[in-house]
C-alpha positions in Angstrom: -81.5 -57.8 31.0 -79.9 -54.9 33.4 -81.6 -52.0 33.9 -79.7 -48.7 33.2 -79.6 -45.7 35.6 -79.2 -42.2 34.6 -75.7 -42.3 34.0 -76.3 -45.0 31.6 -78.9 -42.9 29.2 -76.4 -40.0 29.4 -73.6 -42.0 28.5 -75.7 -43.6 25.9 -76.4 -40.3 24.8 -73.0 -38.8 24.4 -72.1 -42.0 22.4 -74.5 -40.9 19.6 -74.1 -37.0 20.0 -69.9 -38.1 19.4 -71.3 -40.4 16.1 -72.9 -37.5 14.9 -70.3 -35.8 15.4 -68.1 -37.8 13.7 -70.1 -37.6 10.2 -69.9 -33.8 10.8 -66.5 -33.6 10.5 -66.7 -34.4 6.9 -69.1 -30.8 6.7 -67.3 -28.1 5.3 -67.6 -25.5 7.5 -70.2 -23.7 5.2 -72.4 -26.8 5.6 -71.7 -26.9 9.1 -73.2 -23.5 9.6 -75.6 -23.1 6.9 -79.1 -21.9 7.7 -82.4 -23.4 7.1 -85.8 -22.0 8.0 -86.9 -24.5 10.1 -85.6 -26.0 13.4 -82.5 -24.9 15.1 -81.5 -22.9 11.7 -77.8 -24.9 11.2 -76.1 -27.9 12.7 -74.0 -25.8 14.2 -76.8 -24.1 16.1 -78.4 -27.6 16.8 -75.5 -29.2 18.2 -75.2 -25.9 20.7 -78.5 -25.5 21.6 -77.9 -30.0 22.8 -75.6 -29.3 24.9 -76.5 -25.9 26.1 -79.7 -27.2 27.5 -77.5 -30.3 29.2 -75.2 -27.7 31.1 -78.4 -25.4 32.0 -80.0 -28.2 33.5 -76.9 -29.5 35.2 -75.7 -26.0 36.6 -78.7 -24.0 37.5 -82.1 -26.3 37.4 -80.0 -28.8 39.9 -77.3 -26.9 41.4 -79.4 -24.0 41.3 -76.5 -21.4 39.9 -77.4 -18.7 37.9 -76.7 -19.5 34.0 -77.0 -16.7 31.8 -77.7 -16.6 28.2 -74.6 -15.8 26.4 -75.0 -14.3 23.2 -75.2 -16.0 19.2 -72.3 -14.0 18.6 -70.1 -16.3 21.4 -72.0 -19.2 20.7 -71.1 -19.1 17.3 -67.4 -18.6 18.2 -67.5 -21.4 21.0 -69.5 -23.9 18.2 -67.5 -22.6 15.4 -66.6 -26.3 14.5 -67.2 -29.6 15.2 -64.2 -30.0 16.9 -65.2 -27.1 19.2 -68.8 -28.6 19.6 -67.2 -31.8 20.6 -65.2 -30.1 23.0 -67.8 -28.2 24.8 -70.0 -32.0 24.4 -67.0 -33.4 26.6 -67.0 -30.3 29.2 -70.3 -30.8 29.7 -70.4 -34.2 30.5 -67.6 -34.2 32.7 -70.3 -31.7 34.3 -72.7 -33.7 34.1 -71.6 -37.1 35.6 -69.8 -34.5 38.7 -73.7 -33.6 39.5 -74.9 -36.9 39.2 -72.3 -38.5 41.1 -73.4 -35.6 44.1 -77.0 -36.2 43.7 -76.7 -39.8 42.8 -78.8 -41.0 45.7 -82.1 -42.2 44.6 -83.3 -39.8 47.6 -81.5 -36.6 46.4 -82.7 -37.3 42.6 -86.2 -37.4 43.9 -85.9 -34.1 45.8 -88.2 -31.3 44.3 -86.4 -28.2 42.9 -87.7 -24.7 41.9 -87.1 -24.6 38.2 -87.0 -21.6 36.0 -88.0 -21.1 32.8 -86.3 -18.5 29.9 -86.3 -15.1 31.5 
């Protein structure tokens, strides 16, 4: 059996994020957004939070840019749907595979990096 690299989990990843997805669609958009007291309150909220944490990771723990918060009021807007969370699911990875390809190197991947934490 092959071993999988990075790329491979990520891909793997966004395979069952677009499933997932996929059974969404058939949400109404009240179910879509609908809160709960526990977890990340909706799937909406759940599905943002995913790939919010992807694209922090990706732009300012390894590239080290500055990624600030944005409000729940935009990230509402910007996850308002399914097909909006799948679109910001396939921004992200096109993100994501850009840094991996520039870090790729086993050598770069193992560098240590300054992380921060929520300010």
């Amino acid at each position: 059996m092959e071993s999988m690299g990075l790329k491979d989990y990520f891909e793997q990843t966004w395979i069952a994020r677009e499933k997932l997805l996929d059974a969404a669609d058939k949400l109404t958009p009240e179910e879509w957004s609908r809160e709960f007291d526990f977890s990340w309150r909706s799937m909406q909220k759940l599905f943002a939070h995913i790939i919010e944490v992807e694209r922090s990771w990706m732009l300012e723990d390894i590239r080290g840019k500055k990624y600030p918060a944005e409000s729940e009021e935009l990230t509402k807007v910007r996850y308002a749907t399914p097909a909006k969370a799948r679109a910001q699911g396939l921004e992200v990875a096109d993100i994501t595979r850009s840094v991996l390809a520039e870090y790729g190197t086993v050598a770069k991947m193992n560098d240590t990096r300054e992380v921060g934490g929520p300010a």
